[in-house]
Each structure stands twice: as structure tokens, then as C-alpha cells.
C-alpha positions in Angstrom: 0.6 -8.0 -8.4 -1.9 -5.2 -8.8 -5.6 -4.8 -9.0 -8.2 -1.8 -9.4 -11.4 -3.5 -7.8 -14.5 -1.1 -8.2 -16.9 -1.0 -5.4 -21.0 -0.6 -5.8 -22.8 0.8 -3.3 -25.5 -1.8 -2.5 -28.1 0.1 -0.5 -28.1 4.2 -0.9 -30.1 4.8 2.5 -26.3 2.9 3.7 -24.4 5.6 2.2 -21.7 6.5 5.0 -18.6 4.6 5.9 -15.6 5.9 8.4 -13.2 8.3 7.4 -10.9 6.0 9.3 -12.2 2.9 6.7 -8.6 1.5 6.6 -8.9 -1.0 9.5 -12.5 -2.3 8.4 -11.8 -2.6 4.8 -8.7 -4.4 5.5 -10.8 -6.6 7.4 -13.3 -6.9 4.6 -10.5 -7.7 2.2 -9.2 -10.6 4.7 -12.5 -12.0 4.6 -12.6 -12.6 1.1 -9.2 -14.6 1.2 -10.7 -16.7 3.8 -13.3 -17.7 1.5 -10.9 -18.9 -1.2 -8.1 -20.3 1.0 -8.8 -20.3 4.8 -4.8 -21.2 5.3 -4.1 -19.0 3.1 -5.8 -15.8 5.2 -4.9 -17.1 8.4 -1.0 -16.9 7.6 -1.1 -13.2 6.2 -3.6 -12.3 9.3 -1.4 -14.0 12.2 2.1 -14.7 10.6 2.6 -12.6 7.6 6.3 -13.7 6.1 8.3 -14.7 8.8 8.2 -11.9 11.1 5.0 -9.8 11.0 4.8 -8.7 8.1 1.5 -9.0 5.7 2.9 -8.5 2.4 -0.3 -6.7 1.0 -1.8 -3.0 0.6 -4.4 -0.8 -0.9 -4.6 2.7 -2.1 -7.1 5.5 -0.8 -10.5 4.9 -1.9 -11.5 7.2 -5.2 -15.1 8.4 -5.3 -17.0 11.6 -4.6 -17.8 12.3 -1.2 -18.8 14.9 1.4 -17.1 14.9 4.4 -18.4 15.4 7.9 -17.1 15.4 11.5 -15.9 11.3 11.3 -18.1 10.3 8.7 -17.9 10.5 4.3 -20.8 10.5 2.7 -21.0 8.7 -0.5 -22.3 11.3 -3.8 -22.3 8.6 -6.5 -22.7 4.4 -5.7 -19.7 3.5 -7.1 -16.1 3.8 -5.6 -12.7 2.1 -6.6 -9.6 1.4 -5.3 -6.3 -0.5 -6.1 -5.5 -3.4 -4.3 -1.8 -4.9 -4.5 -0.2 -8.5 -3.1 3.1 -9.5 -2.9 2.6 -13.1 -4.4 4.0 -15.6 -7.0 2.8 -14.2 -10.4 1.1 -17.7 -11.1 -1.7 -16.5 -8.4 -2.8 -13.4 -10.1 -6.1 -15.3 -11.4 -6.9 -17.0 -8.5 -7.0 -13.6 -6.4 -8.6 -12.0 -9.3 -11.3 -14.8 -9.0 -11.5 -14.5 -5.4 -12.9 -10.8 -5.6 -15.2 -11.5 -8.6 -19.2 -11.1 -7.7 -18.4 -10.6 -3.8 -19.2 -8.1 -1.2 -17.4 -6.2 1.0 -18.7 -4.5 4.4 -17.3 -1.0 5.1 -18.3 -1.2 9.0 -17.7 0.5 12.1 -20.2 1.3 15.5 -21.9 3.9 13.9 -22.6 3.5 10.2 -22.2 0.3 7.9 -22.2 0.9 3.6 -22.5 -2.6 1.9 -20.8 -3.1 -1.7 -20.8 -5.2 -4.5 -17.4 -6.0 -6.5 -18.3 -4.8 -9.8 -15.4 -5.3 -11.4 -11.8 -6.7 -11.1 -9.1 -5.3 -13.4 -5.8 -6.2 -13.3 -2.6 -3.7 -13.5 0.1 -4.9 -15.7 3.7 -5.1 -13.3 5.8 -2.4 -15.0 9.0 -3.9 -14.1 7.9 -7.5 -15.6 10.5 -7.1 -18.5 13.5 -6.6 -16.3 15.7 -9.1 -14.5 15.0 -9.3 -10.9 18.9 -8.2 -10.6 19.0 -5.7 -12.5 20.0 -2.1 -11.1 17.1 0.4 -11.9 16.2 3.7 -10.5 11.9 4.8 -10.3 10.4 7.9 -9.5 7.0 6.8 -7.2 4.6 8.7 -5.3 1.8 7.7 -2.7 -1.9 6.9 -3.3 -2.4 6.3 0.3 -0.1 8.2 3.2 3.3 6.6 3.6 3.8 6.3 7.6 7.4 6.8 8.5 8.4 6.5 12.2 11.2 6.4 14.9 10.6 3.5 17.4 10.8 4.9 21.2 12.1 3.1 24.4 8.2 2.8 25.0 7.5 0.5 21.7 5.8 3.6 20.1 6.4 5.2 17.2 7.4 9.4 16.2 6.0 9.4 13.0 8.4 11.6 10.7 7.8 14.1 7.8 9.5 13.6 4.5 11.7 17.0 5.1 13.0 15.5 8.6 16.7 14.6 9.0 15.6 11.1 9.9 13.1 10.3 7.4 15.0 8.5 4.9 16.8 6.5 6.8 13.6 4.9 7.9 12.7 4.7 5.2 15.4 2.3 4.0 15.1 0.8 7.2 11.8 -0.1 7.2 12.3 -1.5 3.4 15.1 -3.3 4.5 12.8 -5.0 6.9 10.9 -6.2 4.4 13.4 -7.3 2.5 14.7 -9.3 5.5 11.1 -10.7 6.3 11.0 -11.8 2.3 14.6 -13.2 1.4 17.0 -13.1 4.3 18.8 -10.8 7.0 22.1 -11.4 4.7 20.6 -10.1 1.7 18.9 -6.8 3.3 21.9 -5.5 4.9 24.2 -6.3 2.2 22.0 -4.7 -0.6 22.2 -1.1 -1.8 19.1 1.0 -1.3 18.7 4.4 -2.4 16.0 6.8 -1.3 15.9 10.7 -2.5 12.6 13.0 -1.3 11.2 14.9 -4.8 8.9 17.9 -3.7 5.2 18.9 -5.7 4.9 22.4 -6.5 2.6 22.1 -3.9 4.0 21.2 0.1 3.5 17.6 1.2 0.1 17.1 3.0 -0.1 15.1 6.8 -3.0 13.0 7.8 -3.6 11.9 10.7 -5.6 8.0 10.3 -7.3 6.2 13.4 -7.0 2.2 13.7 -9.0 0.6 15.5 -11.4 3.7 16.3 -13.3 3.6 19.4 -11.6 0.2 20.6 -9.3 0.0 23.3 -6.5 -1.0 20.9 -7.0 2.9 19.2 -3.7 3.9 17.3 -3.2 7.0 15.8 -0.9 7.0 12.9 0.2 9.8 10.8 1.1 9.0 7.4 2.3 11.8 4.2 0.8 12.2 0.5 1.6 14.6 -2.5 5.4 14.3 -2.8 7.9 12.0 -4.8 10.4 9.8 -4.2 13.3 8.4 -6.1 14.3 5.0 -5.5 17.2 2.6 -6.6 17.8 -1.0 -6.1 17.7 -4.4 -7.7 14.2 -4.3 -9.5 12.9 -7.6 -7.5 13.6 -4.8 -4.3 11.5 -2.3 -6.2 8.7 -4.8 -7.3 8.2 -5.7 -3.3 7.5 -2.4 -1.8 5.1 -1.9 -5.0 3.7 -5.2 -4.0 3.6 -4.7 -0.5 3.5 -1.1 0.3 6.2 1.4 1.6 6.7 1.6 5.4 4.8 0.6 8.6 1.1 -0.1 8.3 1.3 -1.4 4.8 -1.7 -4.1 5.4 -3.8 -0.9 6.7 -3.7 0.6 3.4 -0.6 3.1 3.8 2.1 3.3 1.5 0.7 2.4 -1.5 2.5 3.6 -4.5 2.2 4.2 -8.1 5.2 4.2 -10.3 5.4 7.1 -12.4 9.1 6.6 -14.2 11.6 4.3 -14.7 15.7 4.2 -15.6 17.2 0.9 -16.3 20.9 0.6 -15.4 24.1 -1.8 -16.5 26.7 -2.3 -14.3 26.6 0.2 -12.6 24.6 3.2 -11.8 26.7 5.6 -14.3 25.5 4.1 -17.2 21.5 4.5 -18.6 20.4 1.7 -20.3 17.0 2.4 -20.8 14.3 5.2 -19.8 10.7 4.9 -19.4 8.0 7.5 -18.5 4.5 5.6 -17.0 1.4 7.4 -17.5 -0.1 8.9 -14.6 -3.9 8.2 -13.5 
């Protein structure tokens, strides 16, 4: 399930937050679960589903801003951002209700920006009217970088490009994870996944995001925007990395994804059922 929340600044004299705001507003978003469900919050923070994993992501934020050094500077009081959760579809108004008239704290050493939830609109699932078996192909792209890596003998991670050899098949491994972590380690590796990289006019953009900052458990990640990608599996595959985010770092706020287009298959993947173009933001 999907949500754009819209933030109020509370204080403008508080106007900064990080650049690298991913690790404190996923804190901030934590938070707010606890307040509804305490057992709730403490699964996703320590367990996640099974092995890890916190099935939950957010988009960039969207705002005007200028941006100096390590700090963005806030132009106008309001800012927004899409919020998505990988839950049972019964749960949609109780996390809507969670985020209704609260606060969250964008927060680091040096600067703190306070905001008021003004507003909690829920995102309609675009694959609600297909069978959660059902073959179907959808064109996506990013809203927040999608971090691709290579595991080393050291634990760490070489993050990837989308034009390297190796970035698709991480891709499909990572969602395969995910899969595993949700349903079973039967039904990942026996399911067909299909990834295919779609250029912009425009060349795919890297940025580099800090978690943690000035912590000694720092991580830099690096994480890709402004391309597409084609997927195609079983649409309840599909509906969980739009849920939950595309590859590592999802509960940081990377690889959140907005579905753009949609082909519905019978059978097999020869034969279009049905074709559907989603407005773009």
C-alpha cells in the first residue's frame, strides 16, 4: 500500500534538514508506528520478515530547496513525499490513521526542521484488479536511487550502475530475496523474474547517500535515478517490490518506484491480454 503524506514546516527559523535525511526520517517514520502498535514497530525495526528485511520505503522528498555544502534549505513550508508498506490491504486505514495530525523530526547534530502531517492521501494499488498469479509485464522507474551491489569477501558491498554486466542479475537477486523473506525459498528460486534496463533521453544520474552520518556506523551508499526498467513476473511479485522498494536499503528510502505502464499476459508471455498506460506525476 501507498501513501503521499505532506509535511508542514512547523517553525521557519528550523528550516534546514540533512541532505542525507534518509536515516532520520526513517527514524521519524518508525516512531510514529510505535505509537500505534509498539509490537508492531519493534518487529519491522529488529526482525523485519524473517530474515532482515523491513518491508517498507519512501520516495525522495519533493519541495523547493537550496542546497549547501551538507545542508537543504527549505524555500516554501510545505514538502511531501510518498510513503509505501508492504502489508495486508485490510491495514491501509489504520496506517493512514497513524500519520494523521502527527509530527515528524527531520534531525541530525547540526540542524533539526520539525513538521506537521498535513495531510494523508492514499495511492490507489494499480495492480488491485489482477490475480496475484497472473503474468504481467510494467515499465517502472525510481523516485528515490535504486542501490544495486555485489557483496565482497569483506561483507561490503560494490554498488553497480544500471549499464554494468552485473546489474541485473542483482537485481533479480536481491528481489528474489525478498521474495524468499515474504513466501518461501521454494517459491523465489522456482519463479521467473524478468528485468530489462530502459534508458531516458537523458544518461542515468549516481548519488552518493550517507547513513548514519557522523556516527561510527557511517555507510556510504550509492544508489541510481532517471532511467526505466521493465519488469515481468506474477503481479503479487510486482505488487511487493512496489510495496517494499527495489534492492538493498529499501527501509532507508531507496528504491522506491512508481509504475508508469502495465501489460497483462494469459498463459504465457506471447500473448497481450491487456495494456494500460499510468499517468505520470
Amino acid at each position: 500500500m501507498r501513501f503521499k503524506i505532506q509535511l508542514h514546516l512547523k517553525d521557519k527559523a528550523q528550516a534546514k534538514i540533512p541532505i542525507n535525511y534518509q536515516y532520520p526520517l526513517s527514524a521519524a517514520i518508525y516512531k510514529i508506528l510505535a505509537k500505534g502498535d509498539e509490537e508492531y514497530a519493534k518487529f519491522l525495526h529488529a526482525e523485519g520478515y524473517g530474515k532482515g528485511y523491513k518491508f517498507f520505503t519512501f520516495s525522495d522528498l519533493k519541495g523547493s530547496f537550496k542546497i549547501r555544502k551538507d545542508r537543504m534549505t527549505l524555500l516554501k513550508n510545505t514538502i511531501s513525499l510518498q510513503v509505501n508498506f508492504h502489508l495486508p490491504e485490510a491495514s491501509r486505514t489504520f496506517i493512514e490513521g497513524l500519520f494523521r495530525s502527527e509530527e515528524i523530526v527531520i534531525a541530525d547534530k547540526k540542524s533539526k526542521a520539525q513538521f506537521n502531517v498535513q495531510s494523508v492521501i492514499s495511492i490507489e494499488n494499480p495492480l488491485k484488479d489482477i490475480p496475484p498469479n497472473e503474468i504481467i509485464s510494467v515499465m517502472v522507474k525510481p523516485i528515490s536511487p535504486i542501490v544495486i551491489g555485489k557483496k565482497r569477501d569483506t561483507g561490503h558491498y560494490t554498488f553497480l550502475a544500471p549499464d554494468d554486466d552485473s546489474f541485473v542479475e542483482q537485481l533479480i537477486n536481491s528481489w528474489r530475496s525478498k521474495i524468499a523473506a515474504n513466501y518461501n525459498d521454494s517459491i523465489a528460486v522456482d519463479t521467473v523474474l524478468l528485468a530489462e534496463i530502459e534508458k531516458y533521453r537523458n544518461p542515468w544520474r549516481s548519488r552518493l547517500v550517507t547513513i548514519k552520518a557522523d556516527t561510527p556506523e557511517e555507510t556510504k551508499i550509492r544508489g541510481f535515478l532517471n532511467f526505466k526498467i521493465k519488469l515481468t513476473a506474477e503481479s503479487r511479485f510486482i505488487d511487493l517490490i512496489l510495496n517494499a522498494g527495489l534492492g538493498l536499503y529499501s527501509a532507508q528510502g531507496m528504491g522506491c518506484l512508481k509504475m508508469i505502464s502495465r501489460r497483462i499476459f494469459e498463459n504465457n508471455l506471447n500473448e497481450k491480454v491487456d495494456s494500460k498506460q499510468i499517468k505520470e506525476d
